[in-house]
C-alpha positions as CSV (number, residue, x, y, z in Angstrom):
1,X,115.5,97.3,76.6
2,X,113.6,94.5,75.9
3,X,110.7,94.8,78.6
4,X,109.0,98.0,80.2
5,X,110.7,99.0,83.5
6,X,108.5,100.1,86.5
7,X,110.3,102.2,89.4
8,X,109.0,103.7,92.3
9,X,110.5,106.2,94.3
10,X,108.3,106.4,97.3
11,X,110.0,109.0,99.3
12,X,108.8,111.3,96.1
13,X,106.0,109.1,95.4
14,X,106.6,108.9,91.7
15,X,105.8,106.4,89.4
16,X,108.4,105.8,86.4
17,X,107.3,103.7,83.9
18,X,110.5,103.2,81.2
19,X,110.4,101.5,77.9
20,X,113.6,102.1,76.3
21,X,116.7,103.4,77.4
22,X,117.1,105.5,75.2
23,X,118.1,109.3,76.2
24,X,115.2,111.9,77.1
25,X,115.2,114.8,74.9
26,X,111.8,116.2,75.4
27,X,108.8,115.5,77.2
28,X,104.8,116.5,77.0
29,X,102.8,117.2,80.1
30,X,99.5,114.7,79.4
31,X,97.6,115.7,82.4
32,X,98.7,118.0,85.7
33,X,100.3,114.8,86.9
34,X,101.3,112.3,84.2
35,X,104.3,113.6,81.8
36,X,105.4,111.5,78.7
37,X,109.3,111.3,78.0
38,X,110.1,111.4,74.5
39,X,113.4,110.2,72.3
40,X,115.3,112.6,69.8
41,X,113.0,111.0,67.6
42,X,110.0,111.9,69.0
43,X,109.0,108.8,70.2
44,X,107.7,107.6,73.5
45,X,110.8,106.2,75.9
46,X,109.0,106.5,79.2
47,X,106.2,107.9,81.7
48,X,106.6,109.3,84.8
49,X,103.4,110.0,87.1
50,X,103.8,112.5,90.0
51,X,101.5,111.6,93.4
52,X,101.2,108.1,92.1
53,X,99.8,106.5,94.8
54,X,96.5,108.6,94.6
55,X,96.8,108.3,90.8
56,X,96.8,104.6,91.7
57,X,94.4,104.5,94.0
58,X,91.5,107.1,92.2
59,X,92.4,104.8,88.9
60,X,91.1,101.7,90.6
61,X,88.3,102.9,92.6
62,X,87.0,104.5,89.0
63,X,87.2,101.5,87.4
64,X,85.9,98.9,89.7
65,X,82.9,101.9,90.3
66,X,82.3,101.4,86.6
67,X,82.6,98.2,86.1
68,X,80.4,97.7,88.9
69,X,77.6,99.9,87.7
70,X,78.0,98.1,83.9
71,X,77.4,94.6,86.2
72,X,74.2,96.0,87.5
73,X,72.7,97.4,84.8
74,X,71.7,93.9,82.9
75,X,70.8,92.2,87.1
76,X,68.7,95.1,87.5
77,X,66.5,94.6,84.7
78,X,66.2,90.9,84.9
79,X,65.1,91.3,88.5
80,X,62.4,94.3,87.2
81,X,61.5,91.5,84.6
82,X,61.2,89.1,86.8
83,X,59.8,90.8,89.8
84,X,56.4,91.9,87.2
């Protein structure tokens, strides 16, 4: 497989995320939600995220919240330097 391959399956709302072909032969539970699938070699093939869309979702919202309170940090001051 030359690039990763994204699936949905949105009756199951699961995300699969495949990056080679190969055959699963294992797998490791990263979080409650998120499970790695692994070659014979022990290498990663694919991921597969269960409740996606609130993965999705809680993902963004955490990341825009931080990068939003990183944006304010440096505005903040300048106006407190500014405001003096």
């Amino acid at each position: 497989m030359n690039k990763p391959k994204m699936t949905y399956f949105k009756d199951e709302d699961i995300l699969h995320l495949a990056v080679s072909d190969e055959k699963e032969v294992g797998s490791i539970e990263l979080s409650p939600n998120i499970t790695a699938e692994l070659n014979d070699k022990g290498e990663l093939i694919g991921i597969e995220i269960l409740e996606a869309s609130s993965f999705i979702r809680d993902f963004i919202m955490e990341s825009a919240q931080a990068k939003i309170l990183d944006i304010k940090k440096p505005y903040n001051k300048s106006v407190q330097q500014t405001g003096e």
